[in-house]
Backbone bond lengths (Angstrom), bond angles and torsions (degrees), N, CA, C in turn:
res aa  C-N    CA-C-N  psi(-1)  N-CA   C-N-CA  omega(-1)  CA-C   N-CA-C  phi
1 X - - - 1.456 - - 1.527 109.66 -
2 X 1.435 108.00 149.97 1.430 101.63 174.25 1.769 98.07 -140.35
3 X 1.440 96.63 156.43 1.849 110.57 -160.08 1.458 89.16 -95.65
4 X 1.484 123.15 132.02 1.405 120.97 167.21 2.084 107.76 -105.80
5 X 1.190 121.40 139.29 1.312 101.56 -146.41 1.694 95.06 -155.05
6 X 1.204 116.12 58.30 1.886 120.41 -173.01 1.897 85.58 -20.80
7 X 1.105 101.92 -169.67 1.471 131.81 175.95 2.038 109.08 -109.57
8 X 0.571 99.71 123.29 1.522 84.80 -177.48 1.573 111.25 -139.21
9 X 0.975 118.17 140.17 1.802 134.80 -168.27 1.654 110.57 -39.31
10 X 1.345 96.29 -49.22 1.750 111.65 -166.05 1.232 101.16 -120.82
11 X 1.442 119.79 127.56 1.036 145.33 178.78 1.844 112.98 -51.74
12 X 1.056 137.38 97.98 1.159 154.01 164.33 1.576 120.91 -61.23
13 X 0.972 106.36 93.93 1.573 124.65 -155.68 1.722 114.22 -96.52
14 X 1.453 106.40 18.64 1.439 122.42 178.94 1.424 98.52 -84.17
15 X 1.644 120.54 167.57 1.059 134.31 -178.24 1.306 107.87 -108.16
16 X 1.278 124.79 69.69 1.503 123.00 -157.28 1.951 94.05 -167.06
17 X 1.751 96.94 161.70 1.624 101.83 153.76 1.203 117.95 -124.15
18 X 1.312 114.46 153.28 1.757 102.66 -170.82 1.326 102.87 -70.51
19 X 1.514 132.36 -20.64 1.568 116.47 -173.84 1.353 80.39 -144.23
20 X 1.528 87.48 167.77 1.723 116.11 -178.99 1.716 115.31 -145.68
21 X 1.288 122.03 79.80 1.229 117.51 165.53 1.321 120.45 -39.15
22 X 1.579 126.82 153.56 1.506 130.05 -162.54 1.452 115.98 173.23
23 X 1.332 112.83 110.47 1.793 96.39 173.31 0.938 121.98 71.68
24 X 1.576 130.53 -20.66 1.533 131.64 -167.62 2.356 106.41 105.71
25 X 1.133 90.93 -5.48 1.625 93.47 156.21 1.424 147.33 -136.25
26 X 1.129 137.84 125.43 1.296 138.63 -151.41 1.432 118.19 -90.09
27 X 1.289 123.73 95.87 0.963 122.34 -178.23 2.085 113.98 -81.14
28 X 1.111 113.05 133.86 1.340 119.06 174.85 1.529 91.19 -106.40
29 X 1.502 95.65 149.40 1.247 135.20 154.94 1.831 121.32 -41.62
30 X 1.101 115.22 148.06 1.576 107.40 169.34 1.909 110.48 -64.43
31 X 1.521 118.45 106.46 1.369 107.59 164.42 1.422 138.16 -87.65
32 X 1.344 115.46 108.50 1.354 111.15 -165.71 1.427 101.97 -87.96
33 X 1.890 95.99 157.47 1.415 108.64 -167.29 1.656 127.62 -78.38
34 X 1.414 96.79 68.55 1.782 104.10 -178.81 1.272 71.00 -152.69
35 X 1.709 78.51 137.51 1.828 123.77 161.59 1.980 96.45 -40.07
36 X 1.556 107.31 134.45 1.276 104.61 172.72 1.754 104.16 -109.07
37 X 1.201 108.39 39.13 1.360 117.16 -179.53 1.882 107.79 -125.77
38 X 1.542 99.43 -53.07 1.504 94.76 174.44 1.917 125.62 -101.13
39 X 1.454 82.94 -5.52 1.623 95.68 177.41 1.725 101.88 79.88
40 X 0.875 129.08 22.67 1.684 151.00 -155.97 1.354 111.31 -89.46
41 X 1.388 156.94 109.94 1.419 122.94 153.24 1.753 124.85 -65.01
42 X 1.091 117.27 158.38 1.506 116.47 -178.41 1.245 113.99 -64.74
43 X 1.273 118.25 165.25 1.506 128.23 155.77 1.381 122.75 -85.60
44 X 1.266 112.30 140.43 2.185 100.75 177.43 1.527 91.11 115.52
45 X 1.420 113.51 32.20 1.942 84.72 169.92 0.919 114.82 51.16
46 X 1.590 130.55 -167.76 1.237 158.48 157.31 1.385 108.31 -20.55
47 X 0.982 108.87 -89.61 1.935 107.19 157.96 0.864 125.84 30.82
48 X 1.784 105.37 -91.10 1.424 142.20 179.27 1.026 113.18 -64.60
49 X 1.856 122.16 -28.80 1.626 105.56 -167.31 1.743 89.46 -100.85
50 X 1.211 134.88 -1.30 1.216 141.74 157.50 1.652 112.73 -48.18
51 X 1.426 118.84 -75.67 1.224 126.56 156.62 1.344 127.11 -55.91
52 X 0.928 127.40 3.82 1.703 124.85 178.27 2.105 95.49 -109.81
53 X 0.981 98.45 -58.49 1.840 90.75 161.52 1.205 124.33 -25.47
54 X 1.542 101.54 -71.55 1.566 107.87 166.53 1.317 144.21 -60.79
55 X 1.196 105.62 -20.73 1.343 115.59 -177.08 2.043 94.53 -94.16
56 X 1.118 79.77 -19.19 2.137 80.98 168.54 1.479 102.59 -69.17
57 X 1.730 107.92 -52.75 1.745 95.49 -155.81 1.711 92.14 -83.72
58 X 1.414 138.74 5.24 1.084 136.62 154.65 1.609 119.27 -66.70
59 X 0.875 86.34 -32.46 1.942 90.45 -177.96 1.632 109.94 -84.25
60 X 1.526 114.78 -26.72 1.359 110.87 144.07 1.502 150.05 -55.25
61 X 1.087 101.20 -23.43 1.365 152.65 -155.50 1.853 95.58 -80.06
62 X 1.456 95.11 -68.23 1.281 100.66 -159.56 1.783 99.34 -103.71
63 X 1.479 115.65 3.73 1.246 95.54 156.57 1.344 130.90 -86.96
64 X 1.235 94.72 4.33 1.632 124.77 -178.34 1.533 107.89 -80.88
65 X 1.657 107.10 -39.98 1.563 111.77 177.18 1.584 91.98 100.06
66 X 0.962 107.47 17.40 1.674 102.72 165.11 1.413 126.49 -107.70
67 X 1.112 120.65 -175.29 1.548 117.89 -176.29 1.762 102.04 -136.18
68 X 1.091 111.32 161.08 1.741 118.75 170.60 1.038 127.24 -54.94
69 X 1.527 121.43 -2.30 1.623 127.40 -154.02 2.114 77.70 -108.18
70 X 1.848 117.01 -25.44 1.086 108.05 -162.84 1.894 108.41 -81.25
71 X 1.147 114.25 28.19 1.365 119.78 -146.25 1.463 95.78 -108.05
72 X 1.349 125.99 129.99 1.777 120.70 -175.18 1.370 92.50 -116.95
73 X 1.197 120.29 -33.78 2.066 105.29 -174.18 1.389 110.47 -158.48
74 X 0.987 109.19 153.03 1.512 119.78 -168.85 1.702 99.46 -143.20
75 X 1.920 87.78 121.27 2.091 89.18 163.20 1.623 101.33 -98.66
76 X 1.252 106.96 140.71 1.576 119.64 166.58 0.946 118.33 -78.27
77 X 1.223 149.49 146.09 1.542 143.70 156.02 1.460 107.11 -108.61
78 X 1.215 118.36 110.11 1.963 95.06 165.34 1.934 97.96 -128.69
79 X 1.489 104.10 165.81 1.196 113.62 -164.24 1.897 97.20 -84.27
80 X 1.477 123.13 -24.31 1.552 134.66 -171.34 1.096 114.79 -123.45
81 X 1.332 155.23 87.58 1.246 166.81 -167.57 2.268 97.28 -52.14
82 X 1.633 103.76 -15.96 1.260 101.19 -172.94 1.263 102.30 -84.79
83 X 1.499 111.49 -4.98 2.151 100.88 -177.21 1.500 105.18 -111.51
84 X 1.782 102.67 33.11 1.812 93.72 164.79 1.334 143.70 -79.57
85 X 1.875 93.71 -4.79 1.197 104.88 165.70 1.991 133.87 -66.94
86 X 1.774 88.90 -43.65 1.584 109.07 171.05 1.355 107.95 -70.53
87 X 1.136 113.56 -15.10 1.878 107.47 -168.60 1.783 100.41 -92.75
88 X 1.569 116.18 -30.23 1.366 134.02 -173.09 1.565 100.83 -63.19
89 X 1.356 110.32 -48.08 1.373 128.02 -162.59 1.817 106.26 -84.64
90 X 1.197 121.43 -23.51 1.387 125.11 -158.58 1.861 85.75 -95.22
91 X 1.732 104.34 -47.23 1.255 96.47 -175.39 1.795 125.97 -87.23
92 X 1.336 100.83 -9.80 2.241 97.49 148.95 1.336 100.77 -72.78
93 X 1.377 149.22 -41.47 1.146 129.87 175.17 1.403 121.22 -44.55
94 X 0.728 126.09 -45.18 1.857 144.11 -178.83 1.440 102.24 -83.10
95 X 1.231 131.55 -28.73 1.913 122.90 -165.61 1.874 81.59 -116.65
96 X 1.505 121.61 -15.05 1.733 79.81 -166.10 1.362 146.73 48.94
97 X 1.149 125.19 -134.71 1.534 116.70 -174.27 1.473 102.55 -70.34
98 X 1.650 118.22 -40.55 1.705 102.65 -166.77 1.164 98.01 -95.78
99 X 1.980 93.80 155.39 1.488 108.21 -162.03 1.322 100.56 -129.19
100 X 1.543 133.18 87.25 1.009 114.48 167.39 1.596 130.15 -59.36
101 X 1.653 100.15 173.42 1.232 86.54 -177.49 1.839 110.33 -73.07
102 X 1.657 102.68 170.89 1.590 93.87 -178.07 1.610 108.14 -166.53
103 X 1.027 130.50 165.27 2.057 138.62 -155.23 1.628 74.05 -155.62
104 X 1.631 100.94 138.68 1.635 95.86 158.37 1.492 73.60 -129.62
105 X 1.461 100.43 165.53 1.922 111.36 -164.14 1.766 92.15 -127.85
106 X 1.006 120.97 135.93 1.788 109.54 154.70 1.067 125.41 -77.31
107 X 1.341 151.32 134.15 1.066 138.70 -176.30 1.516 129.21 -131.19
108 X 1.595 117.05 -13.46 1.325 126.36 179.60 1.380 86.37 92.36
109 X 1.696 93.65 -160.18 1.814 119.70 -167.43 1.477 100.67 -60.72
110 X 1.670 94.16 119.44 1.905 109.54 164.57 1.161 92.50 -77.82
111 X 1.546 105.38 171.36 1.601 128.58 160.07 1.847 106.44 -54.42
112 X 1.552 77.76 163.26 1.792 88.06 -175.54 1.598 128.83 27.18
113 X 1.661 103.20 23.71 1.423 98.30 177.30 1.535 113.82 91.00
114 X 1.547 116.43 13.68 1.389 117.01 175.30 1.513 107.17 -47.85
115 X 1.543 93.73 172.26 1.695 99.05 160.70 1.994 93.84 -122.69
116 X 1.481 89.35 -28.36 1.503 82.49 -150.41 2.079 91.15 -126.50
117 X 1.386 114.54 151.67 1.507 126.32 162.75 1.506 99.80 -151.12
118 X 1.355 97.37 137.61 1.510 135.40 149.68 1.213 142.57 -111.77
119 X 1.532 129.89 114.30 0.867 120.68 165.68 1.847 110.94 -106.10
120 X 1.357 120.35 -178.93 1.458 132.57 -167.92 1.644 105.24 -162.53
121 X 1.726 94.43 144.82 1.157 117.53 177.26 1.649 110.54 -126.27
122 X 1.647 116.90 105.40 1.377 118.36 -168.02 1.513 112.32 -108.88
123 X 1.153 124.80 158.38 1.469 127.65 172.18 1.661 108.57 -98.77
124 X 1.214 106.05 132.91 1.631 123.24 163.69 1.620 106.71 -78.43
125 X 1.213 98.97 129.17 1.479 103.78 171.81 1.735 112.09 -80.74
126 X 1.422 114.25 133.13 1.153 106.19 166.02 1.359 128.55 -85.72
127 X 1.729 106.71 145.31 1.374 133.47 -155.68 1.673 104.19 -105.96
């Protein structure tokens, strides 16, 4: 196994790695929607913590050397089962044409006040 692990500003004090090489697929971690640089939540409601998730398990993503097209499934986390429409819509914005597979779960109160977590399961292309 190998740990995939961006660099990030503020020390992240979870017992976890954001990615996990394996087998030929990279599993990321659940990314919740605060900046992993200022420890911050976003601005924009739902929205924002929609895109700040993603753009987390994107930054995993590509420290991996992968791209979004390499992405086979995605679990959702949201705290309101009523913002699956904005979260549906924020996340074809970000996947475009490919659709991995994906479960969004409701869950009530995230950590630190999330709205939104993602985690992803990607394929390595073989070399």
């Amino acid at each position: 196994m190998k740990q995939i692990a961006p660099k990030y500003l503020v020390e992240n004090k979870g017992h976890y790695t954001p990615g996990i090489v394996s087998n030929g697929m990279l599993y990321i971690s659940g990314q919740l929607s605060i900046d992993p640089d200022t420890r911050r939540l976003p601005e924009g409601g739902l929205e924002g913590h929609a895109r700040q998730a993603l753009a987390n398990v994107d930054r995993v993503l590509r420290e991996a050397g992968l791209g979004r097209d390499s992405v086979v499934l995605c679990r959702v986390y949201i705290a309101d089962m009523e913002g699956w429409d904005t979260v549906n819509r924020i996340y074809a914005e970000f996947f475009g044409t490919h659709k991995p597979a994906r479960v969004v779960v409701p869950t009530g109160r995230l950590h630190f006040g999330c709205l939104v977590e993602i985690e992803a399961v990607a394929e390595i292309p073989a070399t």
